[in-house]
VOLUM-913041 format. One record per residue: residue in three letters; x, y, z of N, C-alpha, C, O in turn. Coordinates in steps of 0.001 Angstrom, whole numbers, plus 500000, padded with zeros to 6 digits. Example, Ala and Ser with C-alpha at 12.3 -4.5 7.8 and 13.67 -1.06 7.14 Angstrom:
residues 2
   resn      n.x      n.y      n.z     ca.x     ca.y     ca.z      c.x      c.y      c.z      o.x      o.y      o.z
    ALA   513190   494310   507800   512300   495500   507800   513200   496700   507800   514236   496681   508465
    SER   512850   497750   507080   513670   498940   507140   512900   500030   507870   513409   501138   508039
//
This chain:
residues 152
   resn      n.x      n.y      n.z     ca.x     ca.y     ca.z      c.x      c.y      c.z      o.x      o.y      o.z
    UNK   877592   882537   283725   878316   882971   284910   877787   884353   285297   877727   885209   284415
    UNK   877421   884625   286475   876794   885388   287069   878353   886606   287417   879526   886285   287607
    UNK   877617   888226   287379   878513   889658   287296   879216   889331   288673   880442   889437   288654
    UNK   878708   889000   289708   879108   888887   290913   880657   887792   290981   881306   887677   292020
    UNK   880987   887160   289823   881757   885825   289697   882879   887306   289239   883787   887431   290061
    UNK   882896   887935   288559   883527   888732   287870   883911   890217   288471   884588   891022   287833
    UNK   883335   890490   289910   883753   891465   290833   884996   891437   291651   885166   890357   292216
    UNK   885679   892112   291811   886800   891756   291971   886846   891211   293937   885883   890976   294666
    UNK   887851   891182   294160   887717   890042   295888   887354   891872   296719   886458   891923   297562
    UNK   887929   892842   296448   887041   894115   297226   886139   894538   297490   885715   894982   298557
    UNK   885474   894394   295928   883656   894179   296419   883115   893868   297549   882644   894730   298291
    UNK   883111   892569   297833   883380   891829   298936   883522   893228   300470   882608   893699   301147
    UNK   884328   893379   300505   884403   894687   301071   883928   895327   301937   883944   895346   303168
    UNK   883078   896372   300382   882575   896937   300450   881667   896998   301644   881548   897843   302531
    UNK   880980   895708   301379   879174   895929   302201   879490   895202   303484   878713   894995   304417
    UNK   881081   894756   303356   881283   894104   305342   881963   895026   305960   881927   895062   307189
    UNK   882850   896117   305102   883708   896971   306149   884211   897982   305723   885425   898045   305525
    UNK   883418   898956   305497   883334   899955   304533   885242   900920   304250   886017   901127   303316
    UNK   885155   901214   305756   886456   901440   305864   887829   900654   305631   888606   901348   304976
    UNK   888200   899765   305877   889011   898185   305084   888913   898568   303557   889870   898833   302829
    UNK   887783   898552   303260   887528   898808   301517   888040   900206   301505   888397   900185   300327
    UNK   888295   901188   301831   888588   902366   301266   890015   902601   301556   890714   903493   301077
    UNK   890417   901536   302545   891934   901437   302653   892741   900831   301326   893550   901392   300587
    UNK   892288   899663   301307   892263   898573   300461   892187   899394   298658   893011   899333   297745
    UNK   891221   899903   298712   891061   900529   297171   892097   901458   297083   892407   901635   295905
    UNK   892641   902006   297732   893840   903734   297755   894725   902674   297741   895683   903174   297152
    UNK   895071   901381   298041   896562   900677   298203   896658   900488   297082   897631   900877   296436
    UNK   895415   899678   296451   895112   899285   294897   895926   899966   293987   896905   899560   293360
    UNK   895099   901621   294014   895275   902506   293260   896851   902953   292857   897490   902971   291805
    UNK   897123   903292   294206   898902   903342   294373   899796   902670   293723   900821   902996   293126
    UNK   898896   900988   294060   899905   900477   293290   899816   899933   291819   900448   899002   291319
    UNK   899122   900531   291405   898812   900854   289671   897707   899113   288905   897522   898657   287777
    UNK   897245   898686   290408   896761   897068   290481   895140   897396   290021   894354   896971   290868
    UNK   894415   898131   288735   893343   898747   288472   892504   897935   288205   891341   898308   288049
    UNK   892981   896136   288036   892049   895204   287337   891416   894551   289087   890465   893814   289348
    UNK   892243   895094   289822   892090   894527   291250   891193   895350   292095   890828   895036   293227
    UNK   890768   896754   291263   889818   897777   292074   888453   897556   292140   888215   896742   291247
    UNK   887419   897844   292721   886186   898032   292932   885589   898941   292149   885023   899775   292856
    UNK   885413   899235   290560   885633   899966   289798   883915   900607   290393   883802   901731   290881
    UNK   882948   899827   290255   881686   900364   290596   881660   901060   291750   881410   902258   291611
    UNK   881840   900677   292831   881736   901150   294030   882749   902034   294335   882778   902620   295417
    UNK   883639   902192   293419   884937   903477   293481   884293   904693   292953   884422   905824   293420
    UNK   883437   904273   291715   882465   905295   291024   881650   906094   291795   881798   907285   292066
    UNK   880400   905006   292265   879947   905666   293455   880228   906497   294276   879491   907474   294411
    UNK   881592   906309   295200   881889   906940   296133   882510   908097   295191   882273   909225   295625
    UNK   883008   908068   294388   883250   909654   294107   882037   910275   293688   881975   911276   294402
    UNK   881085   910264   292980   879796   910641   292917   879397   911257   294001   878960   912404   294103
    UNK   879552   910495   294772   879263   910797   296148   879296   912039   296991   878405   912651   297580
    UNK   880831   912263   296851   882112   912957   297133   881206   914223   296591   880802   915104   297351
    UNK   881013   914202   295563   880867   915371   294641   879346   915932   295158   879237   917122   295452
    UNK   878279   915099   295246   876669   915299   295729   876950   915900   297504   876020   916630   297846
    UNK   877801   915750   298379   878285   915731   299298   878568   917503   299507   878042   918246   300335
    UNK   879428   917787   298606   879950   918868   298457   878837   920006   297906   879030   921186   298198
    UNK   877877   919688   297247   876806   920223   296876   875541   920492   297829   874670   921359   297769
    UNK   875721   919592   298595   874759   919539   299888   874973   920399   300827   874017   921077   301205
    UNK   876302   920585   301440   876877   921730   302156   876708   923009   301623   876393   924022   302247
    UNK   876969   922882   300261   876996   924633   299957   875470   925154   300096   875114   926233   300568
    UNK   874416   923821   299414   872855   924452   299699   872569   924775   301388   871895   925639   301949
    UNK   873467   923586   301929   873028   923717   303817   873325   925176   304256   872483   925769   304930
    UNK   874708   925890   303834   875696   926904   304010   874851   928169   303481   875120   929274   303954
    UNK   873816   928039   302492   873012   929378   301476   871873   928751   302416   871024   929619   302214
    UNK   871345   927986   303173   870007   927905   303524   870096   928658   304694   869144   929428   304818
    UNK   871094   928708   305790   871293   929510   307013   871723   930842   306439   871177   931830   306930
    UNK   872507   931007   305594   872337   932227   305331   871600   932935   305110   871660   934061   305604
    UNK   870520   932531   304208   869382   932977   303713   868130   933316   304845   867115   933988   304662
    UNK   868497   932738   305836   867476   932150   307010   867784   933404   308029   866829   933951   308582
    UNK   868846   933757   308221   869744   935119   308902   869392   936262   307900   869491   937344   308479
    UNK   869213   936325   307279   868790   937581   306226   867768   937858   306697   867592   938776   307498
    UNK   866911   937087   306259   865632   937010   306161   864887   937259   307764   863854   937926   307822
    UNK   865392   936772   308808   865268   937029   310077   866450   938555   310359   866267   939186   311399
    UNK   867341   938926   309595   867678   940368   310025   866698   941337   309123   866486   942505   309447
    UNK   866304   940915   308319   865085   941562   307694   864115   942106   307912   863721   943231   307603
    UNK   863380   940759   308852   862203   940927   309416   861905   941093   310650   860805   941311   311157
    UNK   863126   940962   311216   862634   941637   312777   864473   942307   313352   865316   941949   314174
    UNK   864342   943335   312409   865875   943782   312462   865838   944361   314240   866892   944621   314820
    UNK   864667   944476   314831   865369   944809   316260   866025   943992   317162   866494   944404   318223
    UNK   866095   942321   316601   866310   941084   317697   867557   940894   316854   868330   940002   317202
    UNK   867902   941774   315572   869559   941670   315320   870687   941280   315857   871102   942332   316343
    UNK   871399   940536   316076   872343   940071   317279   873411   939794   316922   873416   938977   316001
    UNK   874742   940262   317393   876469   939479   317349   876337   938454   316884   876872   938331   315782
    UNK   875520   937108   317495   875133   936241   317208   874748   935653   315730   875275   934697   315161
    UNK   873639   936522   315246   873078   936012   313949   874681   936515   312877   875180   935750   312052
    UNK   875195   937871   313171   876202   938552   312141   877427   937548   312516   878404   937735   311790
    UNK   877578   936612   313406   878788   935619   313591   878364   933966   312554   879173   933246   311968
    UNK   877086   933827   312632   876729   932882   311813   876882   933316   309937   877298   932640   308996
    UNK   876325   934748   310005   876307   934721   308574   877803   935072   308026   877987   935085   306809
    UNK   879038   935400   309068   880145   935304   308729   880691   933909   308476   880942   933279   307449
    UNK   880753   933740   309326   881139   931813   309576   880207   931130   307795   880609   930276   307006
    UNK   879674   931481   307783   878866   930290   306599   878963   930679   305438   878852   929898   304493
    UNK   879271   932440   305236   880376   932844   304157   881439   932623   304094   881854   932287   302985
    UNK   882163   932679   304943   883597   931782   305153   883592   930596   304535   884067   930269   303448
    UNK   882980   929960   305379   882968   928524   304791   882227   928173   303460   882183   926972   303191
    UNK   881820   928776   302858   881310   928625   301369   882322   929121   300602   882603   928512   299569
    UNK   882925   930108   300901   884101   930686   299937   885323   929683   300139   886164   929974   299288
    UNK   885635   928918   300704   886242   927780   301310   886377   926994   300348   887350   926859   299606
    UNK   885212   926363   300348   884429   925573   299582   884766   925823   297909   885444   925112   297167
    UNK   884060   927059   297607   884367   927410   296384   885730   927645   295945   885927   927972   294774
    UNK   886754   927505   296813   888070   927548   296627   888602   926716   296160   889385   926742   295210
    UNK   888090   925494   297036   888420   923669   296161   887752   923494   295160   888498   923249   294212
    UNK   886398   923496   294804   885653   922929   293837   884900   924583   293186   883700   924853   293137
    UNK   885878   925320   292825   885066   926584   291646   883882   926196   290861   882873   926890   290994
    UNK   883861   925190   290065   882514   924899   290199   881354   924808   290498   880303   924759   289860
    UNK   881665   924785   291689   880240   924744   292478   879552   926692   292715   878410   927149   292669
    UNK   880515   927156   292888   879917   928720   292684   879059   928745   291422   878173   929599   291433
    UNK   879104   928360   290880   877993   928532   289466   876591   927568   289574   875835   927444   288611
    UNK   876348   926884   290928   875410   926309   291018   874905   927293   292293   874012   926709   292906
    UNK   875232   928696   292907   874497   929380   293675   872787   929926   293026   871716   929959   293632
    UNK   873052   930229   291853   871468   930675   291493   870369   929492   291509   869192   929541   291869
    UNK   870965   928644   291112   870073   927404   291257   869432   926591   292611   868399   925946   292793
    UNK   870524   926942   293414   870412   927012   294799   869589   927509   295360   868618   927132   296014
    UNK   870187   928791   294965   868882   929868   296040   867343   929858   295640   866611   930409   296463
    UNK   866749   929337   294542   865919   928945   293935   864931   927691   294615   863714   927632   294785
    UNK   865910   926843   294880   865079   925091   295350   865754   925909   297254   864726   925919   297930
    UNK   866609   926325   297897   866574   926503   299108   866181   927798   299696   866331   927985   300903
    UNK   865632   928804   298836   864668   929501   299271   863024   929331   300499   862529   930082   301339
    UNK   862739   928216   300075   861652   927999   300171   862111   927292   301665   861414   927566   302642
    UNK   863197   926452   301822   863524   926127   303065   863848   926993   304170   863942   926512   305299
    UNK   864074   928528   303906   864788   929245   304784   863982   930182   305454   864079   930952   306409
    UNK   862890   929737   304348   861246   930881   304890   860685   929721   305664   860847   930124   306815
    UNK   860306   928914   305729   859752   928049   306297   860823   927807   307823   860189   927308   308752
    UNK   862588   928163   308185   862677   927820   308901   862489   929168   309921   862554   929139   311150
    UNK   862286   930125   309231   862375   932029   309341   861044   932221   310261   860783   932748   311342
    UNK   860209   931371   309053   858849   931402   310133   858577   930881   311713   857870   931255   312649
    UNK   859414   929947   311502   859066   928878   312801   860072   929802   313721   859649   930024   314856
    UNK   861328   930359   313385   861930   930956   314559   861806   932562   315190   862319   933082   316181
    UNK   860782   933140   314027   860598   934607   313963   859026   934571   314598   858637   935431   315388
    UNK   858131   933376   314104   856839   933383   314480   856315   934203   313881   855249   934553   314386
    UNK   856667   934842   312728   855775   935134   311863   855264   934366   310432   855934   933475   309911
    UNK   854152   934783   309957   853652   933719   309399   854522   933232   307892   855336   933909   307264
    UNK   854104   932047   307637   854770   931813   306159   854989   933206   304851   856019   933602   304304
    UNK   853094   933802   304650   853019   934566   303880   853857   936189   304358   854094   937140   303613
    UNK   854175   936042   305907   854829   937350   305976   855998   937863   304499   855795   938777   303700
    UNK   857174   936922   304547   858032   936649   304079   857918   936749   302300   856778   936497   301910
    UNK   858698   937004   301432   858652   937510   299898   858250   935880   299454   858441   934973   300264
    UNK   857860   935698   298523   857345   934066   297722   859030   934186   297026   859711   933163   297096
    UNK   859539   935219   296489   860658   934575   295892   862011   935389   296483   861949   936592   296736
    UNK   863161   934653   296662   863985   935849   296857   864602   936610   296778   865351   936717   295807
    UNK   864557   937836   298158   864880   938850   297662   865994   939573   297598   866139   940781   297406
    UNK   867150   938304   297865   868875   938851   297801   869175   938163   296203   868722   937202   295581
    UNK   870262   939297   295921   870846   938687   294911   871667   938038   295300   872040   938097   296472
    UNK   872252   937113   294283   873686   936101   294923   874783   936543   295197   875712   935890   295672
    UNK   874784   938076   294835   876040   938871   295511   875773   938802   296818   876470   938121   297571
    UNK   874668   939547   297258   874318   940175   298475   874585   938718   299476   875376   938747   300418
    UNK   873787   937460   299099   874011   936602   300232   875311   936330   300067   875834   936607   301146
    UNK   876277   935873   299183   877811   935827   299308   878566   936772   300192   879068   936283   301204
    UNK   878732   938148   299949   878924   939512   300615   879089   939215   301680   878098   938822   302294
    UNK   880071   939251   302205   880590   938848   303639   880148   940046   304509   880008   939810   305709
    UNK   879918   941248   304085   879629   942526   304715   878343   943004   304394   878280   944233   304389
    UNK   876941   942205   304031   876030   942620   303513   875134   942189   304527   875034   941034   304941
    UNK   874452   943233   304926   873049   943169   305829   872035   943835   305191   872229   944913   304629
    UNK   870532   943060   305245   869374   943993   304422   869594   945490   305565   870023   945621   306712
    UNK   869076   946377   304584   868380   947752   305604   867554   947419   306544   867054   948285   307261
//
């Protein structure tokens, strides 16, 4: 007998109506019916949930980093503008780190693999070249957190 004989009727679901299934699984849950859940695809989606939340905070340190790095390098085109973004995306990371504390301890690792994205987007909007820009960077994880921190 084939795993698919042994999935429960939600499975099913899943891959016709994604939303139905996520109704359907929270009714499950509620009602304590656990042999009746989508145990795999419940897995998944919290996995999910969690990779999701990790993605934002790198998206949230990549514009930041990208506003630094452009108040850095051409601090005369400085603008309300750029200091309203790098508020807004500290905000919303401290947000963030409010629900899932955790994830603040994955900023060094961050700035590490999304470094390299923020010079590359620094270049294309500053027009200066790739090598203008430091190879590694040059805020600490205070400084880009720092809701009040601008390079000199």
């Amino acid at each position: 007998m084939g795993s698919k004989a042994l999935q429960p009727a939600t499975a099913v679901l899943y891959d016709q109506d994604f939303f139905t299934w996520t109704v359907e699984t929270a009714r499950l849950l509620r009602d304590r019916r656990l042999s009746e859940v989508d145990i795999e695809h419940l897995a998944e989606e919290v996995e999910d949930m969690g990779k999701s939340q990790k993605r934002e905070a790198s998206s949230r340190l990549t514009v930041i980093l990208l506003h630094l790095l452009k108040w850095e390098w051409q601090p005369d085109k400085g603008s309300t503008s750029w200091r309203s973004t790098l508020s807004t995306q500290r905000r919303e990371l401290r947000k963030l780190f409010q629900d899932s504390p955790s994830l603040r301890r994955t900023v060094g690792a961050s700035l590490l693999e999304d470094y390299p994205d923020a010079v590359r987007d620094a270049s294309i909007e500053t027009g200066l070249p790739l090598d203008a820009f430091p190879r590694k960077c040059p805020f600490t994880e205070e400084q880009v957190l720092d809701q009040g921190f601008l390079p000199d």
